[in-house]
KOLFI-593396 format. One record per residue: residue number from 1; residue in one letter; x, y, z of N, C-alpha, C, CB in turn. Coordinates in nm, 3 decimals, m for minus. Glycine has a CB too. Layout:
node nr NUM	rest A	neast X	nnorth Y	nup Z	caeast X	canorth Y	caup Z	ceast X	cnorth Y	cup Z	cbeast X	cbnorth Y	cbup Z
...
END
This chain:
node nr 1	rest X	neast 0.085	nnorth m0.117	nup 0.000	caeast 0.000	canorth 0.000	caup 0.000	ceast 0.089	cnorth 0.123	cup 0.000	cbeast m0.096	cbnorth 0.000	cbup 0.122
node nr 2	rest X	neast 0.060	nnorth 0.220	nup m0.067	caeast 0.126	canorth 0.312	caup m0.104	ceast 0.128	cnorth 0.454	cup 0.043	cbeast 0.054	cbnorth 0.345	cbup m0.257
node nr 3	rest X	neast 0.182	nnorth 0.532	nup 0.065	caeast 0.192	canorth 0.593	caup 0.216	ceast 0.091	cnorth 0.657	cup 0.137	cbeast 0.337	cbnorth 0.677	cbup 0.304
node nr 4	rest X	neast 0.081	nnorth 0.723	nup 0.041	caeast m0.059	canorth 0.854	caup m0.011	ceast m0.132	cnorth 0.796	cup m0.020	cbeast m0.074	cbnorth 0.944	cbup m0.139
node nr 5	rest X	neast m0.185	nnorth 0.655	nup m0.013	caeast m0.284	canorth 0.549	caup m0.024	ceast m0.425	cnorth 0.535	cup 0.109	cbeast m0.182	cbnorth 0.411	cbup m0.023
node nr 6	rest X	neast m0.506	nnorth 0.592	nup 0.118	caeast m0.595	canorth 0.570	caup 0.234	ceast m0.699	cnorth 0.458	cup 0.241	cbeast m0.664	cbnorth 0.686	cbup 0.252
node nr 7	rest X	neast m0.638	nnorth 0.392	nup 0.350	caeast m0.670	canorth 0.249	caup 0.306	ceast m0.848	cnorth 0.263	cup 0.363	cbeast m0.548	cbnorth 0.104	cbup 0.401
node nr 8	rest X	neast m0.961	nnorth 0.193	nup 0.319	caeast m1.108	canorth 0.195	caup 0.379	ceast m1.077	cnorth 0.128	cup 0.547	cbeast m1.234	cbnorth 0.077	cbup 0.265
node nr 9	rest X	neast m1.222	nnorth 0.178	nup 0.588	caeast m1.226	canorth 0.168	caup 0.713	ceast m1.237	cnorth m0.038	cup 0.746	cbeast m1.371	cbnorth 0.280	cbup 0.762
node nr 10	rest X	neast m1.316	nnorth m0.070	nup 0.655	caeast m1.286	canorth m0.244	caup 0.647	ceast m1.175	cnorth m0.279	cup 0.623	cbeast m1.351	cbnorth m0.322	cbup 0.549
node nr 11	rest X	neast m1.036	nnorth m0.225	nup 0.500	caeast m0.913	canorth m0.293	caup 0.502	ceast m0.859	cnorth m0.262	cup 0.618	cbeast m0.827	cbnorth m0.266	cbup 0.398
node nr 12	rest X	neast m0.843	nnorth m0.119	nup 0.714	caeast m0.805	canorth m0.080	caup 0.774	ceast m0.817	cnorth m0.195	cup 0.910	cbeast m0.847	cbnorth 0.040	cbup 0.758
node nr 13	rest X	neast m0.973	nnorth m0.258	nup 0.946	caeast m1.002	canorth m0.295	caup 1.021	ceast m0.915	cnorth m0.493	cup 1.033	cbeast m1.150	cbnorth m0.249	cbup 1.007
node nr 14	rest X	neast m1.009	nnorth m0.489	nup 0.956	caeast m0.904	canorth m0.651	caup 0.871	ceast m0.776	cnorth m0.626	cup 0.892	cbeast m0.906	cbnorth m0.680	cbup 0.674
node nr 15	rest X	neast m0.693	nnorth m0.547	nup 0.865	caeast m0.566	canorth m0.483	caup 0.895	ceast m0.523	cnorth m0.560	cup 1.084	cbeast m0.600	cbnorth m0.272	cbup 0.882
node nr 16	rest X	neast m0.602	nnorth m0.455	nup 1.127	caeast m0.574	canorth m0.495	caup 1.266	ceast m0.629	cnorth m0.586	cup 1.353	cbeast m0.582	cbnorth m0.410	cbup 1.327
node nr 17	rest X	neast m0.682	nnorth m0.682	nup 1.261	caeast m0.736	canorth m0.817	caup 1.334	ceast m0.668	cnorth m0.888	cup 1.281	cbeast m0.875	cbnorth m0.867	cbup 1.328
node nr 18	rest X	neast m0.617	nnorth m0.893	nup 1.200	caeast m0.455	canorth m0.979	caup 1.130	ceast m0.379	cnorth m0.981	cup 1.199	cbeast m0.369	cbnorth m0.930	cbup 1.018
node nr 19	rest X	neast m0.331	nnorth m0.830	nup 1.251	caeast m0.224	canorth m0.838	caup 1.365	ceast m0.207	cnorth m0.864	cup 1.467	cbeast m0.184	cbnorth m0.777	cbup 1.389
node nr 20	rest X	neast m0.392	nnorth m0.910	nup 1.485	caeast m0.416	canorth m0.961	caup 1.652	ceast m0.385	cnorth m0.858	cup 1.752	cbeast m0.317	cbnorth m1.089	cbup 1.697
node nr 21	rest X	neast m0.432	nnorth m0.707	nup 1.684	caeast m0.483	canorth m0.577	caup 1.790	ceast m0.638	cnorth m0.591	cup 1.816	cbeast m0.455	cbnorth m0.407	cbup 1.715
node nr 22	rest X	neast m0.731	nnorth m0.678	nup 1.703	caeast m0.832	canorth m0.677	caup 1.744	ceast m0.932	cnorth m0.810	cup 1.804	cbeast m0.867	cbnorth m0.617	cbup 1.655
node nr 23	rest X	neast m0.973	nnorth m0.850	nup 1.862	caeast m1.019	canorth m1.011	caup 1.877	ceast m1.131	cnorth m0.978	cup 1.785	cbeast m1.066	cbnorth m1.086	cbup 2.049
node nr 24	rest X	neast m1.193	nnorth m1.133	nup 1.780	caeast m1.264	canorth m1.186	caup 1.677	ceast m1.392	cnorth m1.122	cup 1.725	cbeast m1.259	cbnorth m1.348	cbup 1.658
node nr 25	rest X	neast m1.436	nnorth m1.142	nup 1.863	caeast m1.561	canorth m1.070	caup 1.869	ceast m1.550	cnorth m0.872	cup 1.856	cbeast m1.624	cbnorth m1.126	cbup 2.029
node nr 26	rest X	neast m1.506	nnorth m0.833	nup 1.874	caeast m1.475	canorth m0.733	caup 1.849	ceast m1.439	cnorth m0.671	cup 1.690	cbeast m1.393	cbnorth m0.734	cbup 1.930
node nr 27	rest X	neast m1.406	nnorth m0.796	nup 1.654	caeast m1.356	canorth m0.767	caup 1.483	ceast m1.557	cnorth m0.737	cup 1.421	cbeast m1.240	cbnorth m0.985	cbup 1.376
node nr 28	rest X	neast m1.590	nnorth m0.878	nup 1.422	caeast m1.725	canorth m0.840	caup 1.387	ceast m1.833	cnorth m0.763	cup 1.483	cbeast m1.779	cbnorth m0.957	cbup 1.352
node nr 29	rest X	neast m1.825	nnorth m0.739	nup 1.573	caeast m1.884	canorth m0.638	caup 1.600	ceast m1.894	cnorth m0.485	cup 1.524	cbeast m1.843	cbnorth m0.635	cbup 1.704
node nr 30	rest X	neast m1.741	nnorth m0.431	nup 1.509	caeast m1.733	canorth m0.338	caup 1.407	ceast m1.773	cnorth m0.332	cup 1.276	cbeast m1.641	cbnorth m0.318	cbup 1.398
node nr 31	rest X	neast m1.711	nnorth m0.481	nup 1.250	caeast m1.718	canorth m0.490	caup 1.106	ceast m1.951	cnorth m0.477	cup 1.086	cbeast m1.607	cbnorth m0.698	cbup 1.048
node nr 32	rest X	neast m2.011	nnorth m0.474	nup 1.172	caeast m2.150	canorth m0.481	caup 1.175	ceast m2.180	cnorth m0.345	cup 1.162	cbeast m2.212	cbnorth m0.546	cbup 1.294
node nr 33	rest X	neast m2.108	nnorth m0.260	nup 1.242	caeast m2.121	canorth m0.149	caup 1.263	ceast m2.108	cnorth m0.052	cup 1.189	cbeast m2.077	cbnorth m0.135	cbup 1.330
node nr 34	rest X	neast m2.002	nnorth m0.084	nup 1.064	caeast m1.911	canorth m0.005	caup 0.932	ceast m2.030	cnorth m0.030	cup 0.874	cbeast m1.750	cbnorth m0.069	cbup 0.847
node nr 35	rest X	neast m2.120	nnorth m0.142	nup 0.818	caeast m2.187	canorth m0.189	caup 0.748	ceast m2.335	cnorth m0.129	cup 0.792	cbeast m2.157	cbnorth m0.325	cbup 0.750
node nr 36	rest X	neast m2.388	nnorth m0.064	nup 0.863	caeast m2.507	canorth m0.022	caup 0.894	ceast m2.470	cnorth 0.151	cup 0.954	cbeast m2.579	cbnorth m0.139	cbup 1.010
node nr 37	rest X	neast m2.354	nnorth 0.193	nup 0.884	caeast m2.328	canorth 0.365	caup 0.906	ceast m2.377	cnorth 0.419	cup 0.821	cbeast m2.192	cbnorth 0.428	cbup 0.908
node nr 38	rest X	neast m2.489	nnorth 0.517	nup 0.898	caeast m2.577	canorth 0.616	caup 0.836	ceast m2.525	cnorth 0.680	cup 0.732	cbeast m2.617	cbnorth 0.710	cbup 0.920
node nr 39	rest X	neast m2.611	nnorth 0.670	nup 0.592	caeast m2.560	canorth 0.707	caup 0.445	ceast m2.602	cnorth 0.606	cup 0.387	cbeast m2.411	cbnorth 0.729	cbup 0.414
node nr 40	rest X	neast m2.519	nnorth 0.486	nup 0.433	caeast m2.507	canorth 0.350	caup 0.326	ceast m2.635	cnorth 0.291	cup 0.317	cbeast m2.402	cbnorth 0.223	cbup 0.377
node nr 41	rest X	neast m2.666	nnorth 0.234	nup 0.175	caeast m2.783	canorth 0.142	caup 0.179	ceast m2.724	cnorth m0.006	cup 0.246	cbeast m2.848	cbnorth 0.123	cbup 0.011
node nr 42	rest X	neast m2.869	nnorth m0.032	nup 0.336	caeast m2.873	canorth m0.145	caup 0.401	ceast m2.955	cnorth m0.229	cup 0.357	cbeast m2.891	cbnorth m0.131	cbup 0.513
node nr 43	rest X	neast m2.995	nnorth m0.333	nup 0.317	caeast m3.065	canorth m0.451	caup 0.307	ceast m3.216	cnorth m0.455	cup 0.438	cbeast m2.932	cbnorth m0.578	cbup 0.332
node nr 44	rest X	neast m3.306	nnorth m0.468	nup 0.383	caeast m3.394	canorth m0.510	caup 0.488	ceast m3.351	cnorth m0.660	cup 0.579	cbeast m3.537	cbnorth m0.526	cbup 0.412
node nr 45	rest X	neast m3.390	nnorth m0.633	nup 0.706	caeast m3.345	canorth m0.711	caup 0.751	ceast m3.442	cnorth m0.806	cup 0.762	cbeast m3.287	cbnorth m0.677	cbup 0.839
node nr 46	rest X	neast m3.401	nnorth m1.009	nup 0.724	caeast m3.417	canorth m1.098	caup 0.710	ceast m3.533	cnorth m1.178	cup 0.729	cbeast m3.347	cbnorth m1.118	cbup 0.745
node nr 47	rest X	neast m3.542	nnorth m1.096	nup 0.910	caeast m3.697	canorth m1.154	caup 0.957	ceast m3.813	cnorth m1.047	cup 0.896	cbeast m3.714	cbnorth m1.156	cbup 1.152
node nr 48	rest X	neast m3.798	nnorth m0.922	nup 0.830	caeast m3.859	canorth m0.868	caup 0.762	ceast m3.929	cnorth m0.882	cup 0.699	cbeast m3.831	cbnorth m0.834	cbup 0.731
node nr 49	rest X	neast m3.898	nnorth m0.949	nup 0.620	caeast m3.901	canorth m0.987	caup 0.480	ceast m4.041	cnorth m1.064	cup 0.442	cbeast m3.772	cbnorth m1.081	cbup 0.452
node nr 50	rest X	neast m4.086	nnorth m1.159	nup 0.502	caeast m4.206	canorth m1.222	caup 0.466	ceast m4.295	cnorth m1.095	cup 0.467	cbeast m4.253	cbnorth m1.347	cbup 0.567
node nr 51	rest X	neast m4.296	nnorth m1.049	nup 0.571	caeast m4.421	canorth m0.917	caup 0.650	ceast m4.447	cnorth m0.842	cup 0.546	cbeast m4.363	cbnorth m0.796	cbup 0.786
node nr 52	rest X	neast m4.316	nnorth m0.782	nup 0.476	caeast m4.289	canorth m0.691	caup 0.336	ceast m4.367	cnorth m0.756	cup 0.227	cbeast m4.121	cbnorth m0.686	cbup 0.285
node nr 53	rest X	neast m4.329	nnorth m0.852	nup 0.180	caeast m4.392	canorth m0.966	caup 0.056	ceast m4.563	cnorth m0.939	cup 0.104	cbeast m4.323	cbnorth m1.187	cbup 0.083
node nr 54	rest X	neast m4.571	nnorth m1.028	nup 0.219	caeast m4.726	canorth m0.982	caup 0.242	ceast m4.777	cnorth m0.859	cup 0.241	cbeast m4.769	cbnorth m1.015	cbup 0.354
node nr 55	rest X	neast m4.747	nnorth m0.813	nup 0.249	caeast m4.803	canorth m0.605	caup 0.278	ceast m4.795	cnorth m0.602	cup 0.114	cbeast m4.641	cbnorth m0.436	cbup 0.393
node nr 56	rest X	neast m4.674	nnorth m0.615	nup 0.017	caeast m4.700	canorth m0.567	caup m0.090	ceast m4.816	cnorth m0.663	cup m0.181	cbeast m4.568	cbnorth m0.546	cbup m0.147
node nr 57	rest X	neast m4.821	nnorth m0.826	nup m0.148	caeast m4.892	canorth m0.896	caup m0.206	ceast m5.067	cnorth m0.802	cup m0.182	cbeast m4.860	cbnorth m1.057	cbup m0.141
node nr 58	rest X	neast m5.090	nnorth m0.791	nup m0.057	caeast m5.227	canorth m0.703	caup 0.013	ceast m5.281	cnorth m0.586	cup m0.089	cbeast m5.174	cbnorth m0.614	cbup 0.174
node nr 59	rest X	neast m5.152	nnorth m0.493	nup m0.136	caeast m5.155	canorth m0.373	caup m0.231	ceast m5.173	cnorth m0.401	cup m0.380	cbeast m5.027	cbnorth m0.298	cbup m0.218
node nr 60	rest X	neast m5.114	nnorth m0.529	nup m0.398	caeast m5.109	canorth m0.529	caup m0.505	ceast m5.251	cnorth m0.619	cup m0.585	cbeast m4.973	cbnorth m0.570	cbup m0.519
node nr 61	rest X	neast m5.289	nnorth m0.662	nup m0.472	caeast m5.434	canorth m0.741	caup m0.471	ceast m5.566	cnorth m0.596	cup m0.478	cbeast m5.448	cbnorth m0.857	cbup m0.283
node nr 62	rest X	neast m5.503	nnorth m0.529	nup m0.337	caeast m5.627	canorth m0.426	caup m0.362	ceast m5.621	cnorth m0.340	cup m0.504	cbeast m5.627	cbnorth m0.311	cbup m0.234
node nr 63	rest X	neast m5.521	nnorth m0.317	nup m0.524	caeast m5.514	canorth m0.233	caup m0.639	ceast m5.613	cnorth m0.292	cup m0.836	cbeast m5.320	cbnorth m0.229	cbup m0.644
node nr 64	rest X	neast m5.567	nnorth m0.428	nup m0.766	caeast m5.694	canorth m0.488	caup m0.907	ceast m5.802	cnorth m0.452	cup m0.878	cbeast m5.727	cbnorth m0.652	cbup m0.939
node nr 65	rest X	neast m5.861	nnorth m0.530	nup m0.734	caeast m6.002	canorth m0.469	caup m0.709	ceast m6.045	cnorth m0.305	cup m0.758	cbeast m6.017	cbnorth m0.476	cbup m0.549
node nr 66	rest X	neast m5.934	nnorth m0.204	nup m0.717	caeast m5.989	canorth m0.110	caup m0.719	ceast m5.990	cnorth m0.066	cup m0.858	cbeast m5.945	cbnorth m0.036	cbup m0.630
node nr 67	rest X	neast m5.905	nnorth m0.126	nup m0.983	caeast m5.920	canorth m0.122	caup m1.130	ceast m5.982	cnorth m0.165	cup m1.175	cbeast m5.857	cbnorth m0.147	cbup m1.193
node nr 68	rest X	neast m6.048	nnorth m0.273	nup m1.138	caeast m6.188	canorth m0.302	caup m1.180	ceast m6.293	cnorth m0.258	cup m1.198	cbeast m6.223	cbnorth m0.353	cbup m1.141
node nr 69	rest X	neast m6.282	nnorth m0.198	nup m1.007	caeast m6.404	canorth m0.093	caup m0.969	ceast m6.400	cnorth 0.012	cup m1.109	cbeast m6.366	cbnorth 0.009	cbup m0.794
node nr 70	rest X	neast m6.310	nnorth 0.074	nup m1.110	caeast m6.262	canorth 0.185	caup m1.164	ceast m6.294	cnorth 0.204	cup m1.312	cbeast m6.127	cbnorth 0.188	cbup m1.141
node nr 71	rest X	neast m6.294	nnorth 0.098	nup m1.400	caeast m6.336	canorth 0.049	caup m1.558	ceast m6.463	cnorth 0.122	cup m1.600	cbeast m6.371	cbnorth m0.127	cbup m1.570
node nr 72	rest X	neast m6.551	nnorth 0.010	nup m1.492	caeast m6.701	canorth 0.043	caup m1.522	ceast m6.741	cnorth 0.209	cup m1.467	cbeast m6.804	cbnorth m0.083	cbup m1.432
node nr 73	rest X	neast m6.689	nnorth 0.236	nup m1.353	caeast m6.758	canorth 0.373	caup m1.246	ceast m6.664	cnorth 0.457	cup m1.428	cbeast m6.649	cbnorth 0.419	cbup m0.978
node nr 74	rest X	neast m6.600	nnorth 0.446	nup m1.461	caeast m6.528	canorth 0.532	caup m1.540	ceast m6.591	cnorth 0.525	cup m1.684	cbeast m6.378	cbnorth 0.495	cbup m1.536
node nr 75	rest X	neast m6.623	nnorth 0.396	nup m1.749	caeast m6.753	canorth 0.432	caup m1.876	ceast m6.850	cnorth 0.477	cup m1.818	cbeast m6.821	cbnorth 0.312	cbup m1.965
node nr 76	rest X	neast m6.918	nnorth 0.434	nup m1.705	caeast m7.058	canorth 0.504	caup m1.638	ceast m7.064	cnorth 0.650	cup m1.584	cbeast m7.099	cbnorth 0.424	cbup m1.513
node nr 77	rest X	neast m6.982	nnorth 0.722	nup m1.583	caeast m6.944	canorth 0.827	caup m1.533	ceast m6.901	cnorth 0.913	cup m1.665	cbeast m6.839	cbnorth 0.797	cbup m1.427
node nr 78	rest X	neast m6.875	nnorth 0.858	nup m1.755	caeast m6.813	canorth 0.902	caup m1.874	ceast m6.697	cnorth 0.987	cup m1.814	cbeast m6.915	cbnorth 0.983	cbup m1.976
node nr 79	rest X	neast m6.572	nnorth 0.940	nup m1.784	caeast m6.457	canorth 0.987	caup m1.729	ceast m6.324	cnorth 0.858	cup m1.867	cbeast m6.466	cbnorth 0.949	cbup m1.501
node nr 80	rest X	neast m6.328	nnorth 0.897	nup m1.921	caeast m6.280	canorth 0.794	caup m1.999	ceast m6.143	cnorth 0.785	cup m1.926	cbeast m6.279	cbnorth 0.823	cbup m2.161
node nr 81	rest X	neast m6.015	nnorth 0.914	nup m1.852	caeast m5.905	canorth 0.865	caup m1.826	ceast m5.894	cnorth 0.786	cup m1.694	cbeast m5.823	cbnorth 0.963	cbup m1.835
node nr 82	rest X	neast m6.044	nnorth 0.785	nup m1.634	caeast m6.040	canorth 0.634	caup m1.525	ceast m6.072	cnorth 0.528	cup m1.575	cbeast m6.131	cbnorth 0.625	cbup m1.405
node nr 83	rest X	neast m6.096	nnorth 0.538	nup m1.687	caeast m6.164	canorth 0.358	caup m1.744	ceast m6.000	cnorth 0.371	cup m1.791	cbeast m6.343	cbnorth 0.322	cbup m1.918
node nr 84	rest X	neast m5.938	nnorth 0.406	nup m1.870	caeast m5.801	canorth 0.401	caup m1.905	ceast m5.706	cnorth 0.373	cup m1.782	cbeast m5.765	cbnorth 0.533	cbup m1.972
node nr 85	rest X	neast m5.713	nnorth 0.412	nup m1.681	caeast m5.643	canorth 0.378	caup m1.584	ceast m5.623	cnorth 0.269	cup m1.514	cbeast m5.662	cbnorth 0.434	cbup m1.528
node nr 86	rest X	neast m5.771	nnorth 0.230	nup m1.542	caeast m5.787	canorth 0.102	caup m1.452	ceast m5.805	cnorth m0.017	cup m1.548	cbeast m5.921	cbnorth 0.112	cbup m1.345
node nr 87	rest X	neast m5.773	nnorth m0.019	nup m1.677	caeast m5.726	canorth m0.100	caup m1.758	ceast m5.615	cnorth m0.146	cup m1.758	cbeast m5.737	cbnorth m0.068	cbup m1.844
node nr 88	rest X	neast m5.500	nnorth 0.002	nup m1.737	caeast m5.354	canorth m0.006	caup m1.730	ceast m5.369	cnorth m0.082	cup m1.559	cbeast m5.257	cbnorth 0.176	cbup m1.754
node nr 89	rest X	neast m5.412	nnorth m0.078	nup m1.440	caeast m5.402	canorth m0.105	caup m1.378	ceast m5.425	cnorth m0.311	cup m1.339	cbeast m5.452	cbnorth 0.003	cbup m1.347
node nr 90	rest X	neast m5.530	nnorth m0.333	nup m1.429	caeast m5.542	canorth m0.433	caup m1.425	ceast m5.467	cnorth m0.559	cup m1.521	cbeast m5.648	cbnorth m0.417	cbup m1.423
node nr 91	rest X	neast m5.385	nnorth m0.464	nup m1.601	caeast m5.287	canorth m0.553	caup m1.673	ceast m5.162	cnorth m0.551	cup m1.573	cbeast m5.248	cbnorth m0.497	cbup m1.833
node nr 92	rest X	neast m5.127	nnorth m0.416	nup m1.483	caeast m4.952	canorth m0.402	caup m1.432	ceast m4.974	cnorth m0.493	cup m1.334	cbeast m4.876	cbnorth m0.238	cbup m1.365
node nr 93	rest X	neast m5.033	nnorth m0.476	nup m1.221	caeast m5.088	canorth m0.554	caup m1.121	ceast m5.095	cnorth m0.696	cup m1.148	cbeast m5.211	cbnorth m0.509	cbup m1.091
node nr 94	rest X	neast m5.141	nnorth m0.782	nup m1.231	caeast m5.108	canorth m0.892	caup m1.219	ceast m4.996	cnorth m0.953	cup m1.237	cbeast m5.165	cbnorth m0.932	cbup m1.263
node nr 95	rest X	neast m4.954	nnorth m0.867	nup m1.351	caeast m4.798	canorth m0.891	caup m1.388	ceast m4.686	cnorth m0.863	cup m1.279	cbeast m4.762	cbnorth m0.797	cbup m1.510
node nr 96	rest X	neast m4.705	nnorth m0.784	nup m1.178	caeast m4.628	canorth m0.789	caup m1.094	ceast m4.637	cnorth m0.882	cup m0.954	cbeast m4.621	cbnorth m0.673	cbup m1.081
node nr 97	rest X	neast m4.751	nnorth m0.932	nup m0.945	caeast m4.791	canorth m1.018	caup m0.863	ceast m4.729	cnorth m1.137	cup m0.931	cbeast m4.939	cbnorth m1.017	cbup m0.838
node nr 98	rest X	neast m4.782	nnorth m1.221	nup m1.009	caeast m4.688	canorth m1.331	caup m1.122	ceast m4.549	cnorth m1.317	cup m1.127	cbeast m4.722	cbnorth m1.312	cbup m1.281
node nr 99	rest X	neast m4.460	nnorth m1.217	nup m1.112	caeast m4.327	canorth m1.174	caup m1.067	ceast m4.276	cnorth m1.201	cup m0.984	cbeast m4.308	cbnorth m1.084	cbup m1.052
node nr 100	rest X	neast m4.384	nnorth m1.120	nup m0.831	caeast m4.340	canorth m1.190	caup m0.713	ceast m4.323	cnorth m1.336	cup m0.684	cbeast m4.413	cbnorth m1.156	cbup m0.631
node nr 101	rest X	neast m4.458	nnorth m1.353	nup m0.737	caeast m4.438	canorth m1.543	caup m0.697	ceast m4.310	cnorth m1.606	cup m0.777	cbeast m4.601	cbnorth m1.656	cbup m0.764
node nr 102	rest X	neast m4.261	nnorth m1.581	nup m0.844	caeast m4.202	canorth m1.646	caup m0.988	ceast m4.076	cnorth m1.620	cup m0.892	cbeast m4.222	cbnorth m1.557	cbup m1.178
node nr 103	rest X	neast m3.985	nnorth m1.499	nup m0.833	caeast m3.884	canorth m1.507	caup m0.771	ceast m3.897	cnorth m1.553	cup m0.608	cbeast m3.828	cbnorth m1.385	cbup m0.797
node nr 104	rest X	neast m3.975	nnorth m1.618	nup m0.594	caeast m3.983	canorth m1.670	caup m0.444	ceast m3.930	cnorth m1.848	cup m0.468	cbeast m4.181	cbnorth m1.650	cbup m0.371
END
C-alpha cells in the first residue's frame, strides 16, 4: 500500500485483526457497525421480509379490485381517463404479482 494510499475503514479494520490488535468478537462487532453507518444502503433485515412480501402482495391485490371498480364507475361516469387507468391497472398488477411469486 502506497503511504498517499488511504486504506477503507474495512481494510483498515481486517488490517488490525490480522495483527491480533483486534479479537474476533470485536472484529465483527465493528465490522456490523461499518456496514449499517448512516448514508449506506442497508438490506432489509431478514426476519422482515415475509411481513414486506405480504403487505405488498395485500396492495397489489387491492389495487386490481380497485381497477376493476374503476373500468365500469369510469364508462358510467363518462370519465374515460379512469376507465383508461384502470385498464392499465389491471394488466400491471397482475404482472407484478406473477413476478413476485415467480422469484420466491
Amino acid at each position: 500500500m502506497d503511504a498517499g494510499e488511504n486504506p477503507s475503514p474495512k481494510e483498515e479494520l481486517h488490517r488490525l485483526y490480522a495483527e491480533g490488535k483486534v479479537s474476533q468478537s470485536q472484529y465483527t462487532e465493528l465490522l456490523e457497525a461499518l456496514e449499517t453507518l448512516p448514508g449506506r444502503p442497508s438490506s432489509p433485515p431478514a426476519h422482515r421480509e415475509p411481513e414486506f412480501r405480504a403487505f405488498r402482495k395485500r396492495i397489489l391485490i387491492a389495487s386490481c379490485v380497485i381497477s376493476a371498480i374503476g373500468i365500469p364507475a369510469g364508462l358510467l361516469l363518462k370519465l374515460p381517463y379512469v376507465a383508461i387507468l384502470g385498464i392499465i391497472g389491471l394488466i400491471v398488477a397482475p404482472l407484478k404479482l406473477h413476478r413476485m411469486r415467480r422469484s420466491t
